[in-house]
C-alpha positions as CSV (number, residue, x, y, z in Angstrom):
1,X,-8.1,-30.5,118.4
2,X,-4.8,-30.8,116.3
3,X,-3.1,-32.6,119.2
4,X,-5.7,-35.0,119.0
5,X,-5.7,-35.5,115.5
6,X,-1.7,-36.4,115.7
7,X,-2.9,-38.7,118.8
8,X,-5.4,-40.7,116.5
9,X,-2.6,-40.8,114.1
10,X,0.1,-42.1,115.5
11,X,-2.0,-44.6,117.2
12,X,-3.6,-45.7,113.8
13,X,0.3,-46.5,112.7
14,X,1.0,-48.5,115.4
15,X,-1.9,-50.6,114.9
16,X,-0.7,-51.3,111.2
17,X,2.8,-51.7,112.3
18,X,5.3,-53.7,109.5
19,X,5.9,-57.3,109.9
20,X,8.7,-59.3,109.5
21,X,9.0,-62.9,107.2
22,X,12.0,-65.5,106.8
23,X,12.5,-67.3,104.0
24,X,14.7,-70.6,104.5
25,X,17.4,-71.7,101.9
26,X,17.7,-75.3,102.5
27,X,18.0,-78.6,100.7
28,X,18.8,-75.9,97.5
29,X,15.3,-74.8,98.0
30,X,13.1,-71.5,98.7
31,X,11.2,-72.3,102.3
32,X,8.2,-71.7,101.9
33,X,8.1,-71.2,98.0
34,X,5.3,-68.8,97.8
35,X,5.0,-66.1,100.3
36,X,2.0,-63.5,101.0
37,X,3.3,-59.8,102.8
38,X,1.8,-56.3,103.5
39,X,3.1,-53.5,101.5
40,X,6.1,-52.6,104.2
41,X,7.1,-55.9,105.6
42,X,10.4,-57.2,105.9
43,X,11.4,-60.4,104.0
44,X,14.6,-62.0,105.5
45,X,16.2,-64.9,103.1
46,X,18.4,-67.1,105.6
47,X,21.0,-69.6,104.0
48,X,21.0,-73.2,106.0
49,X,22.5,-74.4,103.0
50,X,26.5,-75.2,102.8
51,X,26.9,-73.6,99.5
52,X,26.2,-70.0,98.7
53,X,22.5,-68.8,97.2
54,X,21.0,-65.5,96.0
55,X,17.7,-63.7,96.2
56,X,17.0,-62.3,92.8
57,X,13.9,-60.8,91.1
58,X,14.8,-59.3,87.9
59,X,15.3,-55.7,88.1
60,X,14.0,-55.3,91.3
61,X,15.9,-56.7,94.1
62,X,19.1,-58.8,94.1
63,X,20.9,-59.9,97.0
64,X,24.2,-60.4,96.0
65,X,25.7,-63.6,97.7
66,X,24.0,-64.9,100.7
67,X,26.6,-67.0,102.4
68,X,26.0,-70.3,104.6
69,X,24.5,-69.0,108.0
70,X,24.2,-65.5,106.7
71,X,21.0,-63.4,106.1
72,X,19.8,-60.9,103.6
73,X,16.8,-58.5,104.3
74,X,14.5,-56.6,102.1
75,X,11.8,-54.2,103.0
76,X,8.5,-54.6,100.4
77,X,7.7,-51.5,99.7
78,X,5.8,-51.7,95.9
79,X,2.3,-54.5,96.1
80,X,2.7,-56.9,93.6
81,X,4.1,-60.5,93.1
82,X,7.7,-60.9,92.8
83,X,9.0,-64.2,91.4
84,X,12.6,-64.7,92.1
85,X,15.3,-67.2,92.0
86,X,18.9,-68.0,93.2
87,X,21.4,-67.2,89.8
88,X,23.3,-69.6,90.9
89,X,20.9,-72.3,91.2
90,X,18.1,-71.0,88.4
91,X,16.1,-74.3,89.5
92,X,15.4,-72.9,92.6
93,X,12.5,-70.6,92.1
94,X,9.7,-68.8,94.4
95,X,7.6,-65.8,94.8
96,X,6.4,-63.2,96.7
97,X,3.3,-61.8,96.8
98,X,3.0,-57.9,98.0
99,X,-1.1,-56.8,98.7
């Protein structure tokens, strides 16, 4: 019976496994701008841009500098909407919504 229940389980996490989402810095801009993700998804932030960016909600997550062609990855683990911006560029602005 408790061999079963592990079975179920396991199976039951597969089913809801994480997902991954990009974010595109281009054009000094947040692609898309608003972004919907399940509590543990991946959000990648990829710079097509020639100049460097950041990823940065306000005591939450910061990326540091993303450099032309590089990537930065965060794992959502909280729900809730996280607005960010690149401190660099404070124009550019988006959000992400965790359910």
């Amino acid at each position: 019976m408790r061999s079963l229940l592990v079975i179920a389980l396991v199976t039951t996490g597969a089913a809801l496994a994480a997902s991954s989402h990009e974010v595109k810095i281009a054009g000094m801009q947040f692609v898309p701008p608003t972004i919907q993700v399940q509590r543990g998804d991946t959000v990648t932030w990829r710079n097509a841009d020639v100049v460097p960016h950041t990823a940065t909600a306000a005591g939450k997550f910061d990326s540091g500098a993303i450099a032309p062609g590089k990537t930065f990855s965060r794992k959502m683990d909280q729900p809730g909407p996280y607005d960010y911006i690149c401190t660099y560029h404070p124009g550019m602005k988006a959000r992400i919504e965790v359910k």
